[in-house]
C-alpha positions, 0 to 999 in steps of 0.5 A: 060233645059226648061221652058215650060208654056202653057194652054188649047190652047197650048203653051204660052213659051218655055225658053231654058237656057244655060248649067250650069245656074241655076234657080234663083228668079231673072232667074225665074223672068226674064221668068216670064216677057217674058211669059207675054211678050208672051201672050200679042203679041201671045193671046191678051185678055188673060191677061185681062181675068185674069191669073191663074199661076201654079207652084210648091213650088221651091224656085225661084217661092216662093222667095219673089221678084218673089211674088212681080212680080206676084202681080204687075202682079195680076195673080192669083197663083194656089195652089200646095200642098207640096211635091205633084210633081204628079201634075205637067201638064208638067210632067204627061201629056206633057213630056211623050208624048214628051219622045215618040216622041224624044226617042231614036233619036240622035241630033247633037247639043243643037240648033237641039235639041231645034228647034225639042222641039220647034217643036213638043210642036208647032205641038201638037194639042189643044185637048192634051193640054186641056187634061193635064189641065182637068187631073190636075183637076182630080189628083189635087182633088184625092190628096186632098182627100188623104191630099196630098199623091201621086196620083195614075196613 
């Protein structure tokens, strides 16, 4: 499993976890630190621009010590209404390009499979990646406007 944060740029973290780990607070929190980790050393200013963060309402992102965390990092938390999983980026934009790319070809290890993700997130170019947040705003409005149902495709 992956944890992927990016933005209109491009990708700011992938963090690949060892089989059988679960997300926790304190796993959720520890990638939250190497995400800022990564900013600061990949986008320089971006941290002082302000960070907007958004993820849905799983428990490691809503526990109280991952709240803490974000606070003392004063990054702002973009809302995600409840049971609204249509809302996710990475979900509707990103991983169905990557499901594309990756379909139906054959890895030999955990390790060629994660350089390959790696790869492909690295390769993607800007202008898709700014897609999926200007698609995000769309969506995010559409289920505003139907108190938070589905949004259509």
């Amino acid at each position: 499993m992956a944890t992927i944060f990016w933005n209109r740029k491009g990708v700011l973290l992938v963090d690949f976890m060892l089989k059988g780990t679960t997300i926790n607070a304190n796993r959720y929190c520890e990638t939250l630190r190497k995400l800022q980790r990564s900013i600061q050393n990949r986008r320089r200013g971006m941290l002082s621009g302000g960070i907007v963060l958004h993820h849905d309402n799983a428990h490691p992102h809503t526990a109280d010590a991952t709240q803490e965390l974000l606070d003392q990092f004063v990054w702002e938390i973009f809302d995600h209404p409840p049971y609204s999983p249509d809302l996710a980026p990475s979900d509707f934009h990103l991983f169905l390009k990557l499901k594309e790319c990756l379909g139906r070809k054959q890895f030999g290890s955990d390790v060629e499979l994660e350089n390959a993700v790696t790869t492909w997130l690295n390769e993607l170019a800007a202008e898709d990646y700014d897609m999926g947040i200007l698609k995000l705003a769309d969506r995010y409005d559409k289920c505003l406007n139907a108190g938070g149902d589905y949004v259509e495709k």
